[in-house]
N, C-alpha and C positions, 0 to 999 in steps of 0.2 A: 504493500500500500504506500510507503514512504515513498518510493521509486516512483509511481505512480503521481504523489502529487508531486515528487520533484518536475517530474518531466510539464504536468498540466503546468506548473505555475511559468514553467520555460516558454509556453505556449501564450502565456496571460489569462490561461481559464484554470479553474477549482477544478479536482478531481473529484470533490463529495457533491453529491446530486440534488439539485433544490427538491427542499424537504417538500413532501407528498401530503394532499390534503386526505388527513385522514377519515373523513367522512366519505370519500370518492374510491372506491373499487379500482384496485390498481391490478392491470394484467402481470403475469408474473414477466421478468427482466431477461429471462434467458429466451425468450420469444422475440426473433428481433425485425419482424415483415409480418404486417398485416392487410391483408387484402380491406376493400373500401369496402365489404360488406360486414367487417368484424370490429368496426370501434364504433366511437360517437362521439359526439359534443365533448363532453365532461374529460376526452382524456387528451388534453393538449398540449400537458407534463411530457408525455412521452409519444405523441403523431404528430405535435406540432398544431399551428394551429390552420393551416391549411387542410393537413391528414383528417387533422378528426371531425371539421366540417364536409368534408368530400364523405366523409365515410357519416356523418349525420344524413345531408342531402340524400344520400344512397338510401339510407334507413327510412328515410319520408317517401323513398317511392320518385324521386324527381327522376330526370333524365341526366345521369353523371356518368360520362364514359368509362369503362371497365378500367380500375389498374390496383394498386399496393402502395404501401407506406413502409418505408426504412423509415425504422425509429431512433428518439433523438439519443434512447441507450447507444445506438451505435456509434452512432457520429461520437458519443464521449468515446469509445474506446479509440476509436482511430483516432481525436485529436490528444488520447493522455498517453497514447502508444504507438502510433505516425503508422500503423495497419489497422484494416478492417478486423473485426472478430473472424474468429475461425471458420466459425458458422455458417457467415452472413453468405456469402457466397451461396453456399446447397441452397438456403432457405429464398437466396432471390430465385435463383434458378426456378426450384418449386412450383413457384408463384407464377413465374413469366412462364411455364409451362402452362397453368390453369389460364392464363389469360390469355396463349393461345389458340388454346383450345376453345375458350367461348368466344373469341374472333374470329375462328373457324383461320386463321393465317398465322406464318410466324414472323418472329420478329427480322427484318430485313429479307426475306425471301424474295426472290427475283423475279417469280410472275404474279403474285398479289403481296407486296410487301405489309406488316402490320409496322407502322410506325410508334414512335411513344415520345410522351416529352418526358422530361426528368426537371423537376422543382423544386425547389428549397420550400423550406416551409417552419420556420421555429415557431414557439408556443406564442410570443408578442407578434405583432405585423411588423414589420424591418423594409417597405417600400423601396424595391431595389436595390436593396444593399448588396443580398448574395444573386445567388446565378441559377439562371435556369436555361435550358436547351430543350429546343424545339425539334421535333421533324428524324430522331434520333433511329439508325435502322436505314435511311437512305444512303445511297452508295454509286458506284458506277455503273453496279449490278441491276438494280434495283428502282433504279430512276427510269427505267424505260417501263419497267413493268406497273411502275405508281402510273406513270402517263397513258397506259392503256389501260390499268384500272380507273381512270376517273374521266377517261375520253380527252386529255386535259393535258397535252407536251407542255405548254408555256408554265402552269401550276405545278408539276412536277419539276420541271428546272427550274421555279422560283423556289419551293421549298427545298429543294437540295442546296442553291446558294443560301439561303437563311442558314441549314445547320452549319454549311461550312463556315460560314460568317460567325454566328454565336457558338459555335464551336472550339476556331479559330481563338476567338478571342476568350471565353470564359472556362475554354479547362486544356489549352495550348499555352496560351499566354501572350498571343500575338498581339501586336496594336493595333485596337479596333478604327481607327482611324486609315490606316492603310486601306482595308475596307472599303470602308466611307470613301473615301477619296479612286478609287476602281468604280465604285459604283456611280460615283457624280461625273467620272468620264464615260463610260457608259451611256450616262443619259445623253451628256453634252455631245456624244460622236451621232447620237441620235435623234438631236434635237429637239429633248421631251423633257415635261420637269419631275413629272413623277414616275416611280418606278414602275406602276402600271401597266404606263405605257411602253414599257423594255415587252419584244415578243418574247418565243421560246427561243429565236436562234440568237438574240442578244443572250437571255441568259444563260446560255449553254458556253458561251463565250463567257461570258463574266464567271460561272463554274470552272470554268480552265484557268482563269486569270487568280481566282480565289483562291484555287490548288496550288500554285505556283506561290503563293504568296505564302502558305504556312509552309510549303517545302523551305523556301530558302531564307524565315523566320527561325522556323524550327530545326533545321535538317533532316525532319523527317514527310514521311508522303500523307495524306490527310489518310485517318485511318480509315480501311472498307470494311473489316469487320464487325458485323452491327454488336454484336456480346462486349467489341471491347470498347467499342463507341460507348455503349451506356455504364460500362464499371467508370470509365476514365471518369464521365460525365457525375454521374454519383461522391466519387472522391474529391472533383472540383465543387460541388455545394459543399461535402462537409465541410474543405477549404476555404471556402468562402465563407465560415464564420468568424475567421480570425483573422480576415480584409483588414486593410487601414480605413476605410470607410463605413466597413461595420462594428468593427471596435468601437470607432466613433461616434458611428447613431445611436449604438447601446450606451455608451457615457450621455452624450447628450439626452434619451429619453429613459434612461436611469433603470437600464435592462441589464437583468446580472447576466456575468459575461460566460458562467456555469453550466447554462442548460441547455446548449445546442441546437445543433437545427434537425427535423427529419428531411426525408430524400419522399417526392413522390414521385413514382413512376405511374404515367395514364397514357392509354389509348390515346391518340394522335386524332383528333376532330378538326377539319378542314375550312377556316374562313375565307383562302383564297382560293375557292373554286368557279369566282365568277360571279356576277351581278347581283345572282338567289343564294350569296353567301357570304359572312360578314362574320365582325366580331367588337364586342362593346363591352362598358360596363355602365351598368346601374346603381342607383341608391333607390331604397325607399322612401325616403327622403332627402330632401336638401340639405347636403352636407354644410353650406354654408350657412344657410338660415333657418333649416328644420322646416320648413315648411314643406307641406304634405303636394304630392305632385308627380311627375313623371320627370325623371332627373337622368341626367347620363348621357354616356357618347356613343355613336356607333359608326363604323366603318366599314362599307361595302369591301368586298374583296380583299379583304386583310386577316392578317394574324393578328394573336393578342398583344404581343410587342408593339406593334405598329401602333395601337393606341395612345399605351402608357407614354413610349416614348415620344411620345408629338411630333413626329416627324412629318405625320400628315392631319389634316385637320379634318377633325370628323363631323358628324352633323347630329345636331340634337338628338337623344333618344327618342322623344314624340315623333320624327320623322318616318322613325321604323313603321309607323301604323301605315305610311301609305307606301312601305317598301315594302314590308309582306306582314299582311294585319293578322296571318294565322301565328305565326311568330311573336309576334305584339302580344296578342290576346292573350298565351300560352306563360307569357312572362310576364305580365302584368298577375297571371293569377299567381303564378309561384313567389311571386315578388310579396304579393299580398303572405301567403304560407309562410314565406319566412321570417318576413317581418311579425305574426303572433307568433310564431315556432320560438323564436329567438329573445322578442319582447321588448327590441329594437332596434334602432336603425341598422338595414344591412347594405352591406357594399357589395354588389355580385358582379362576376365574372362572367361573359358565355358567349358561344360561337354559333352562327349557324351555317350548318352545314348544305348547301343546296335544297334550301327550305326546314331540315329539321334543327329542332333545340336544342343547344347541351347547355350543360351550369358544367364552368369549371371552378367555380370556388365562389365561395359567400365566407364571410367577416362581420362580425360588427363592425360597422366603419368610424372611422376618423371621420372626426367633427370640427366645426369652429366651437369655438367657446360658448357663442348668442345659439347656436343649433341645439348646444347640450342641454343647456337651460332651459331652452323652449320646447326640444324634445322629452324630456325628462315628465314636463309636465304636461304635458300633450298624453304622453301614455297612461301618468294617473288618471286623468280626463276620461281616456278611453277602457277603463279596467283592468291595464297588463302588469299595474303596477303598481305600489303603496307609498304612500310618502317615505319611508326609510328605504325602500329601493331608489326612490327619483333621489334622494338626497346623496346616494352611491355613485347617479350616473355622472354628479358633476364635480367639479375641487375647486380650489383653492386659487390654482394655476389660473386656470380660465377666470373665474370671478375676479382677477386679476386684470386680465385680458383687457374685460370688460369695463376695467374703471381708468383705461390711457383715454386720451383727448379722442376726437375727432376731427376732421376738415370742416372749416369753417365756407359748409357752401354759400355764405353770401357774401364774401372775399371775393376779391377781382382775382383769380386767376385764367393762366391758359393754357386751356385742355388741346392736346395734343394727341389724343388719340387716345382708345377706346375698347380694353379684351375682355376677356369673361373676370368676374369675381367672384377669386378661387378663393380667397382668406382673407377677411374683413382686419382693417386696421388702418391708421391712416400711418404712411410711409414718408419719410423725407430722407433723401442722402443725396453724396455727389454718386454720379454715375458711371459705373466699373463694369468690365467686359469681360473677366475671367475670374474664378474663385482666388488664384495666387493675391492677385490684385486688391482682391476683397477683403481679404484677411491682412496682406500688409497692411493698408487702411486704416481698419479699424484696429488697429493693436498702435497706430499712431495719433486715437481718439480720432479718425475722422468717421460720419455717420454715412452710411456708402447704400446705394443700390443695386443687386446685382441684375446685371440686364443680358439676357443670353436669347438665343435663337430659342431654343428649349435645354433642359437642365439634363444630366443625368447624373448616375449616383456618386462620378468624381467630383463632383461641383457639392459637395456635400459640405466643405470644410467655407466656401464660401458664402452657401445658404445661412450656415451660424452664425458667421460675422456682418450679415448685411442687416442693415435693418427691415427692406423688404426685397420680392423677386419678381419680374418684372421679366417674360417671355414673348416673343411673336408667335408661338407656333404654341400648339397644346389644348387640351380644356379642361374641366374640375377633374377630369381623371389623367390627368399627365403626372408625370413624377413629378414637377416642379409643383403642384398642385396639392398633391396629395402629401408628398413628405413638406410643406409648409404649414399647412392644417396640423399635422402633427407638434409641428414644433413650436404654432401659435405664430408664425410669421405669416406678415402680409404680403398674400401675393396678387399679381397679376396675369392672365393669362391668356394666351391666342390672339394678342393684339396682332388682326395683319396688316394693319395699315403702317405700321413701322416694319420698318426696314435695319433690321440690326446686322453690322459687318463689325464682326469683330477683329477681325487683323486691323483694318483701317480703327478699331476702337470709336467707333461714331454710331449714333440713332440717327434716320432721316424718319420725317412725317411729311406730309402737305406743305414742306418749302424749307421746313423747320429742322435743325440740324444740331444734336446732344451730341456736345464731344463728351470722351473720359475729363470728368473733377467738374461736368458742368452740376448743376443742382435740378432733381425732380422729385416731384412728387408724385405716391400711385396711392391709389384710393380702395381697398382690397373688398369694402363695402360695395361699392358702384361700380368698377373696372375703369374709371377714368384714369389718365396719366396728363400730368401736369408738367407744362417746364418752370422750373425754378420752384420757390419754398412757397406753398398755401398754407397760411394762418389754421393754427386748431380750435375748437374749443372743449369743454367739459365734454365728458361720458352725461349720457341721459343716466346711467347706473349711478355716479358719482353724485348726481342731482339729486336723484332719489334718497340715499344716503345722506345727503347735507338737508334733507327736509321742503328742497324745491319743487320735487317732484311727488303728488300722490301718487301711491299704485292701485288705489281704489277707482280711480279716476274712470272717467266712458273713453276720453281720449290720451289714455296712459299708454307709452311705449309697452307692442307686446311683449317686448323682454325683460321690460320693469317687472311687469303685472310675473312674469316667470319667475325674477331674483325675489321679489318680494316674497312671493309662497317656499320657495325652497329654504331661503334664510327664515322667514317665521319656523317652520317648522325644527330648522339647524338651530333655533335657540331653545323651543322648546324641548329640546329632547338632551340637548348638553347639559354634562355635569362642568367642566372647564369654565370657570368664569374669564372674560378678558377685560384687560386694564390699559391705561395707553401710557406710553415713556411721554411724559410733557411737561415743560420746563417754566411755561408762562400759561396766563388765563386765556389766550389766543388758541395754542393749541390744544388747551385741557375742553374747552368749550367745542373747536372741532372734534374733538376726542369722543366729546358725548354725546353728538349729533350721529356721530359713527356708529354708537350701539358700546361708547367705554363704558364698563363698569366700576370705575376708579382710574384713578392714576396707581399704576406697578413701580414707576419710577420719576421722580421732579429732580434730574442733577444742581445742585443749587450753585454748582463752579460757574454754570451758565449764566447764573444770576451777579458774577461779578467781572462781567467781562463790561468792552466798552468804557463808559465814563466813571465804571465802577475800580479799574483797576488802577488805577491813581491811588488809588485805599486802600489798596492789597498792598501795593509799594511799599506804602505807609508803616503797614504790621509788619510785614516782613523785614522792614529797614528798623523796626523800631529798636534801639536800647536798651529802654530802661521800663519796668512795668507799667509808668504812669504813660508813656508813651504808645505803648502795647493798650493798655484800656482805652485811649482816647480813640486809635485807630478801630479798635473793637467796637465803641462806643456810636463812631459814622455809619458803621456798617449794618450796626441791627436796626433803627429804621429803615432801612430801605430794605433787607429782608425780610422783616416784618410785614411791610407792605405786600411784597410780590406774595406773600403765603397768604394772608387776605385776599387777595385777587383770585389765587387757584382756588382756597377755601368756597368760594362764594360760587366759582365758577363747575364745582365737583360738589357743593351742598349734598348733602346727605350719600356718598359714596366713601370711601376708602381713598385716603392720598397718602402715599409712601415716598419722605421725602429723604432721598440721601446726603448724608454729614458728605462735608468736602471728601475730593478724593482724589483728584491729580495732583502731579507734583509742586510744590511752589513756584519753580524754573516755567511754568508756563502763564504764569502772570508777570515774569519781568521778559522786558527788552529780549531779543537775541542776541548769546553771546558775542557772534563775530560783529553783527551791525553796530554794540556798544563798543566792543575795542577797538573798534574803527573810528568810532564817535570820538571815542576818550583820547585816542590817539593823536588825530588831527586837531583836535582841541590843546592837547601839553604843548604842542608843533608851535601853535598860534599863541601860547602864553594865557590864553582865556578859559581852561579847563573848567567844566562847571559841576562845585560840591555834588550835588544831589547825582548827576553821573557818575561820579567817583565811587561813591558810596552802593549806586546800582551795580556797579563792575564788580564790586567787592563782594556784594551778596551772590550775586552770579556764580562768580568763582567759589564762592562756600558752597554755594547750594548744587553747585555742578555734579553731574554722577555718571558713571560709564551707564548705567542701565536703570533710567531713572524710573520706569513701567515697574521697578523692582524694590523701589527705593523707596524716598522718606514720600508715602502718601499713604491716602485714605485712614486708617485708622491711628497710625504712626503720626502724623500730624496733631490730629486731637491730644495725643499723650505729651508731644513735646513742645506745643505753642499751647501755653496756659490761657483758658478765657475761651480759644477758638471751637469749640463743639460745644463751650456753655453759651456764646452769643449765640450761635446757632437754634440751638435747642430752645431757648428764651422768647428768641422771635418766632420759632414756630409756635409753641407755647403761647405767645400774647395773642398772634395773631388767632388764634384758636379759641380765645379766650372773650377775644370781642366779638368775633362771628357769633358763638352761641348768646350774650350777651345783646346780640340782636336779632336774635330767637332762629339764629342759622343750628345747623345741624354737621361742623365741621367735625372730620372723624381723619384726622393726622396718624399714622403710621410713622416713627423715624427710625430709619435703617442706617447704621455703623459699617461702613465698608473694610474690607479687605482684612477682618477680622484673621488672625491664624491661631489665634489661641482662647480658652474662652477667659482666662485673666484678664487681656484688654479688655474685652467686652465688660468683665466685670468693671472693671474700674471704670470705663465712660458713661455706662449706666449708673450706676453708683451716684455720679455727677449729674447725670443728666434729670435722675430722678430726685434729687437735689431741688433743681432748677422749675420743674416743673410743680413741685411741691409751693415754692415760692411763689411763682403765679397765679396757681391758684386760688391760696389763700389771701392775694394783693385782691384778686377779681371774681370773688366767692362763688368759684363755680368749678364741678368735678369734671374736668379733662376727658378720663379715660383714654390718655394716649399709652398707644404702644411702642415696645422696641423690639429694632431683634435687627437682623445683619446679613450684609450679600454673604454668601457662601459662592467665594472664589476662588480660595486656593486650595489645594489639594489637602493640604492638611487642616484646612478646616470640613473640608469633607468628610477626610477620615478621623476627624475625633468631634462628628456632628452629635453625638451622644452626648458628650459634655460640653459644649458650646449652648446647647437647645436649654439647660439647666439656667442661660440667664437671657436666654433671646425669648418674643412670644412669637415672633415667625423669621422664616428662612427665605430668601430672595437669591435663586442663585446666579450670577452673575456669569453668563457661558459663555460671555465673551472672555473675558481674564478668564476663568476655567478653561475654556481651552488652549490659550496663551502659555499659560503656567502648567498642564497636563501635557503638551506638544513640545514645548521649550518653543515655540514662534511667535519670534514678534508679528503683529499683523499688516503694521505697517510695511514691514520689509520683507516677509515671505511672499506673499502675494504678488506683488512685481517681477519678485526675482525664482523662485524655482516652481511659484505654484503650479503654473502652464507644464511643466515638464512632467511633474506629480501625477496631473491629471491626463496628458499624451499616454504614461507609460501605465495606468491603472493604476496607481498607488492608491490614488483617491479617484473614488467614483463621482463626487462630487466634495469642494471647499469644506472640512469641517467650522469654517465661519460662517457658510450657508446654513448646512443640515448637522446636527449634534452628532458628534462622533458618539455611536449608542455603544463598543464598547468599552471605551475609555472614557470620555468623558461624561459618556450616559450611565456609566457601570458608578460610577462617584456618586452621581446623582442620586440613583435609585437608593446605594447604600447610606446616603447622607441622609433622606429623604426617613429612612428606615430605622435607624437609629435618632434621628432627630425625634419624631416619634414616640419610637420607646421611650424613650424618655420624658416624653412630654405629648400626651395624648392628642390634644388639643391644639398642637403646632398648626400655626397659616405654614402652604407652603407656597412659593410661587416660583417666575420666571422673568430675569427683567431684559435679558441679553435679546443680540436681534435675534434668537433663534426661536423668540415668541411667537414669531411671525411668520414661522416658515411650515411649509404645511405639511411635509412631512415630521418634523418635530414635535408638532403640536400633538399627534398622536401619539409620540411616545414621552412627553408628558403626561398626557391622560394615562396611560397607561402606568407611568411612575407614579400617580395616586398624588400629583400635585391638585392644588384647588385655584390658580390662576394662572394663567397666561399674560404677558403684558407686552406692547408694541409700537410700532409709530402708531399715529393716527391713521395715514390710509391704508394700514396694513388692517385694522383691526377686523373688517367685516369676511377679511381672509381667515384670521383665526377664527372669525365666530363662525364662518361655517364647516371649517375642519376640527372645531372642537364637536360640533353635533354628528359629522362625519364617523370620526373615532368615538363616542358614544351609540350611535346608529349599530357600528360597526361590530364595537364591545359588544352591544347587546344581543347582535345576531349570531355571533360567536358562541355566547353564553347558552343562546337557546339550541343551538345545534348536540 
């Protein structure tokens, strides 16, 4: 076994298998090919999720051409020990023997050959990433006998140049552009623009030309034997799990990199046989808006590649009713079947064959964010579904989505042209012609568009850096389309009235001419494209949220009227209270407009920046104690003040205000700008005192590693007075609110505790201070204390810390700081990108909580704090309040808040009801 993961991790994948839901009936592992009549739905663990829909579809009775599933146990053995299993071999053979024989042909035989495709297929959708091959079993043998099987020379020499072409390129390794460029002379010696129009003696020519080309790529001859055609083809999918491009899309859509793909092999169903034969894909819905309808593409005379890859532009699926309405009609009802089968929206695959149907695959598909929303509750509507399932179907991410600007349609802009809207957003950047391009770019902060003929799966690295994608060629089912939906990037697609040349790096429209770095805008709502920058404004979501908008309303946005019911019900069902990080009455007030239920964190360092740090100077510089209290003495009214403000602004919730905590070094001067001051100043004879003295402090206060040094609770202990004026003004302020019959409820949190001695001794003090108060302003407080838990060893001795704190606030920014040894200012710039290239980190533990390092503290701090202390608040003030996959493993660690920015907060409120929805169906299972 060691062996074993040595070798997987040499690969970048886990040799241990994602763990199996144990409520789901798992086939045994030593079975490793299962034909489409022997799985289903539920098993995508191990058929992928292509397999086990092909083989569901087959179980409903639809029309799904004959074939098998390699399962994704295999592909792990091949990729943790670089060969197939022993097995695997007999048990394909087997299979492709049965499948013979109900085709009544074999595979590559020379006078009715059985063709087959071979497809990748893992348990997540991965749009393009890995490789599939078409048309598999064609030969030199064998192409004349396809051509008098189908009446049809020209379609038989078009699909033999297909497999050699995807052949060629996804399990040879040749470059697919060699290809491309054979076939774009081809056209031009013929002077046609589509391949269409190539007869059979062009491409029997372009077959000769293809063969030559992987001979003297590869030095070998394109292989004839169909058996070793489809092994090779097999081994290139599982290879194709551990692409640079699908490495990729799994970090970015946060797919573990462990579970492999399976292999489908299927009977070979023919869309290019001519007029009465095509190939499309469908939604049940509109992917982009949810709305109920007839959605999709379809292409006469083509394969399913010809689609996706937009190389030719297809025509609405509605069109199919007047190209062949038995067709129509037959997919319209299954379409309807799957969509209840499924319980929503499905993404289907299918060809037809010289009038008849097949389904080569259905998905739930990929949505925009406004679709999930409105889909979600469109299905409760219709009874397929419950409010804790709608509340499943949508996160955090999209509700996200949904609260960026829009275009400002009543801005002067000019619209330059016009494609489908593939993915809703409004887009601004300069305009870029290649992924390289896009990525330098943006890693030099510039906001970039990527603008291509159409996309394909290398252009992957540029999709992530751009802020939107921008195609001539394609439609909502091209790759540039469908993997943008996925990633919540705005795209645009099949604008043909642009003219994109990317060597010259130029857009042409109607006179109008986008070089590379000029500025556009695309509109991923409406398909418009804009030159230069269009004005945004507010989300109608964001409106809603700030109280501008009703969602009761007759003429309420219908995707208000969506967020509204999903979030009522995401609060009613959460146990996770959420709070917001807010430092003034400005943002505590948007805070509550948001759904805050307190402030989790008020930094109050904030409160002395600006005109206030003249004051800090003061303390800092001060001598002697009476000069130390005078300085103390400016500073509590105006803190005083600002905690009246938040009091008044948060009346009757929870305000958790943190004692100082950075270092003093960031209230003076910068060191180099002073000694440069002070320097040229002795030069001139005019040095001035009060600079002197600044330099001097500096240099005392100076520290190699100040994040480490004299702050947060460390200060309170060594500048006498500073955590009692603190404490005083929250206190007073506290003291007049209720005194005018407010209902202030102050929390004060001690930072950067590591022992519970500090704590003892600053409470000690503090409850001192507030004693005083009270008794000046005859009225009972009830304030709290207790302290961020941030460093590791207030983690692990939260048992005895909890003994003088009454809640825990833990701080997972410095927790992870201090748990990692990274600073965050400087990891990040400097090796995080490499981190996250080679797998180290699936994603920033500044994003998402490192759950078992830094989550492993957590939980035990959480646990022990407790013991200790039944009754412990616990919460969270770091950004990782806000982040939606943490927020569940929060809930999970048995804290009772969450706390965030303001526009973050209605993200946590719906991934706190999420992971309660979630807990609870868990429970009941």
């Amino acid at each position: 076994m060691f062996l074993a993961v040595r070798a997987a991790r040499r690969r970048g994948v886990s040799a241990v298998p994602e763990t199996q839901d144990p409520h789901v009936s798992q086939p045994s592992s030593a079975k490793f090919v299962y034909d489409f009549t022997e799985g289903n739905k539920d098993l995508k663990d191990l058929l992928g999720g292509k397999g086990a829909n092909l083989a569901e579809m087959t179980n409903l009775g639809l029309p799904v051409p004959p074939g098998f599933t390699i399962t994704t146990e295999a592909c792990k053995v091949y990729l943790d020990s670089g060969s197939e299993p022993a097995a695997l071999r007999a048990e394909v053979s087997e299979h492709l023997e049965a499948l013979e024989q109900k085709m009544g042909k074999k595979l590559g035989q020379a006078d009715d050959p059985l063709l087959v495709s071979v497809r990748s297929g893992a348990k997540f959708s991965m749009p393009g990433m890995m490789d599939t091959v078409l048309n598999i079993g064609l030969s030199d043998a064998s192409v004349s006998g396809l051509a008098a099987q189908a009446g049809d020379e020209r379609f038989a020499w078009d699909s033999y140049r297909r497999l050699i072409q995807m052949f060629g390129k996804t399990v040879l390794g040749v470059d697919g552009e060699l290809f491309e460029e054979a076939l774009e002379e081809a056209k031009q010696a013929k002077g046609v623009r589509v391949d269409i129009e190539l007869d059979a003696a062009d491409l029997k020519s372009l077959v000769a030309h293809f063969k030559d080309i992987v001979s003297k790529q590869t030095g070998r001859d394109f292989p004839q034997e169909p058996r070793e055609q489809m092994d090779l083809a097999v081994r290139a999918v599982f290879d194709s799990w551990n692409t640079d491009r699908a490495k990729l899309y799994r970090r970015q859509e946060r797919i573990p990199g462990d579970l492999g793909t399976a292999v489908n092999v299927c009977s070979m169903v023919f869309g290019n046989l001519g007029p009465d034969s095509g190939t499309g894909v469908a939604f049940t819905r509109d992917p982009a808006s949810g709305q109920q309808g007839v959605y999709g593409d379809y292409l006469q005379n083509a394969q399913g590649e010809d689609v996706v890859a937009g190389i030719r532009n297809t025509v609405p699926l509605a069109d199919l009713e007047q190209i062949d309405k038995a067709s129509y009609d037959e997919l319209m009802q299954i379409m309807e079947t799957l969509e209840t089968h499924y319980k929503d929206l499905c993404d289907i695959e299918f060809t037809i064959e010289r009038g008849k149907l097949w389904m080569l695959q259905t998905r739930v598909g990929k949505r925009t964010a406004g679709a999930a929303f409105r889909i979600a509750t469109q299905l409760v509507d219709q009874g397929l579904i419950d409010e804790a399932e709608a509340l499943q179907r949508v996160n955090g991410a999209q509700l996200a989505q949904l609260m960026f600007p829009r275009f400002d349609l009543g801005a002067k802009s000019e619209m330059i042209g016009r494609g489908i809207a593939a993915s809703p957003g409004a887009a601004v950047g300069k305009a870029v012609f290649d992924s390289y391009t896009a990525v330098k770019w943006s890693r030099s902060g510039e906001k970039v568009i990527l603008i291509r003929r159409e996309t394909n799966p290398d252009d992957l690295n540029g999709m992530i850096a751009a802020e939107g994608i921008l195609t001539s060629r394609g439609g909502k089912t091209s790759h540039a389309a469908v993997v943008a939906r996925g990633m919540g990037k705005t795209c645009v697609c099949g604008a043909e009235e642009l003219e994109v040349d990317t060597k010259s790096r130029r857009m042409t429209t109607n006179g109008t001419v986008i070089e590379e770095g000029d500025v556009v805008s695309i509109d991923g709502s409406t398909g418009k494209v804009y030159a230069g920058e269009v004005p945004v404004v507010p989300s109608p979501v964001v409106e809603y949220f700030e109280g501008r908008m009703h969602a009761g309303a007759d003429d309420a946005d219908e995707l208000v009227k969506a967020v509204h019911r999903i979030m009522a019900y995401a609060d009613r069902v959460r146990r996770l209270r959420v709070r917001a990080n807010a430092d003034n009455a400005e943002d505590a007030a948007r805070a509550r407009r948001f759904g805050a239920q307190g402030i989790g964190l008020c930094r109050t360092e904030h409160m002395f920046l600006g005109e206030r740090r003249e004051m800090v100077e003061r303390l800092i510089l001060a001598d002697t104690e009476t000069d130390r209290d005078a300085a103390l003495g400016q500073l509590l009214p105006l803190q005083k003040a600002d905690f009246i403000e938040l009091f008044e602004s948060m009346d009757g919730l929870p305000v958790t205000v943190r004692l100082l905590d950075p270092p003093l070094h960031e209230f003076l001067p910068d060191i180099t700008e002073l000694s440069v001051r002070v320097a040229l100043a002795e030069a001139r004879k005019d040095a001035n005192e009060n600079d002197l003295r600044l330099l001097q402090a500096v240099h005392k206060l100076h520290e190699q590693n100040p994040m480490l040094g004299l702050r947060g609770v460390r200060l309170g202990l060594v500048i006498p007075g500073l955590f009692a004026m603190q404490v005083r003004a929250i206190a007073e302020a506290a003291a007049e609110r209720k005194n005018a019959k407010g209902d202030p409820r102050a929390e004060i949190m001690i930072p950067l505790v590591g022992t519970v001695q500090e704590l003892e001794i600053v409470r000690e003090e503090a409850e001192q201070v507030i004693a005083e108060v009270e008794k000046a302003h005859g009225v009972d407080l009830k304030l709290t204390l207790g302290t961020m838990i941030e460093l590791p060893r207030a983690a692990l001795t939260a048992g005895q810390i909890a003994e003088s704190a009454d809640f825990f606030s833990f701080g997972t920014n410095d927790l992870t700081q201090t748990v990692w040894g990274f600073s965050r200012d400087d990891v990040e710039a400097s090796f995080f990108t490499a981190y996250l290239e080679k797998g180290i980190f699936g994603v920033s533990p500044f994003e998402t909580i490192d759950k078992d390092g830094v989550g492993s503290l957590v939980r035990n701090a959480a646990a022990a704090g407790r013991a200790t202390r039944p009754d412990l608040k616990l919460g969270v003030c770091g950004e990782h309040g806000g982040d939606p996959e943490s927020v569940h493993f929060f809930h999970e660690a048995g804290l009772d808040y969450v706390s965030c920015s303001p526009f973050r907060i209605p993200v946590a409120r719906l991934e706190a009801g999420r992971a309660a929805a979630e807990s609870k169906g868990s429970d009941s299972r």
